[in-house]
N, C-alpha and C positions, 0 to 999 in steps of 0.2 A: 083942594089939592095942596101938599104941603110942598115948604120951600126945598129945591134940591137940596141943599146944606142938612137940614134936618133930615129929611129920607138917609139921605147915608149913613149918618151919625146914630140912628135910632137902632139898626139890627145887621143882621149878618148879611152880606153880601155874596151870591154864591162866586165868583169872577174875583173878590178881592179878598177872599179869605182860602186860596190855596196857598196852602204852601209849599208845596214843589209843583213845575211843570215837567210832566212826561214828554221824552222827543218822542213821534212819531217811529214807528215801527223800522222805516228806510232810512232815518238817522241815527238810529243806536251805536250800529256799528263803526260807525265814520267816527274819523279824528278828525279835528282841525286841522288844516294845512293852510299854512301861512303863504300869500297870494308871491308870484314869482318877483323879485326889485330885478330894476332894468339902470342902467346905465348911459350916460350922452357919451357923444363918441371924445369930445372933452377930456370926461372923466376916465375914461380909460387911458388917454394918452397923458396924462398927466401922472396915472398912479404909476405908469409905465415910464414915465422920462421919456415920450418920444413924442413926436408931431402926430394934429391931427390927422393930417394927410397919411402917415402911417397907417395911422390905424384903419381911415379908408381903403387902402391897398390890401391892409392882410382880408377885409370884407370882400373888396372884390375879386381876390384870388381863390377864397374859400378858407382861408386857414382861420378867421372869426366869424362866428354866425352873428350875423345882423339881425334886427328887424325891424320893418317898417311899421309903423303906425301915422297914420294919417300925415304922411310927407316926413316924416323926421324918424329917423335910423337908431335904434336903442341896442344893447348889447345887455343881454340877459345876465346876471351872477355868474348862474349855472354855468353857462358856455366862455364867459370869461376866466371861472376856476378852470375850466375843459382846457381853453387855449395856454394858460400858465402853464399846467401840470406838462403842457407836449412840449411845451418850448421853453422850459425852465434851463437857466443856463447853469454848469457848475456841477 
């Protein structure tokens, strides 16, 4: 039997000599969508100039959607553009 190193090096590979791979049929038509960024409730009050207590209250009244993950509270992009855009002041 010959050494690994030779076998590869001696002829064509069928596995390493494609050169495109085909996506599967149920992925052609899909785009990428970039995964959702989430926020500490920190970060929101800070880009906001107010306390974090703030920003727990607008959570607990409904006017920012929160969400939990394993004990700690993250505020989605999405819903913090949502909450700017309603209470943009000016």
């Amino acid at each position: 039997m010959k050494p690994r190193r030779q076998q590869l090096e001696e002829g064509p590979h069928p596995l390493r000599d494609q050169t495109a791979v085909v996506p599967s049929p149920r992925m052609r038509h899909r785009t990428p969508q970039a995964l959702p960024r989430f926020h500490t409730i920190d970060q929101v009050a800070e880009a906001l100039a107010v306390s974090s207590r703030t920003v727990r209250r607008w959570i607990a009244t409904g006017a920012l959607t929160g969400h939990r993950f394993n004990g700690v509270v993250r505020i989605a992009e999405r819903d913090f553009l949502a909450f700017l855009a309603v209470h943009r002041e000016g």
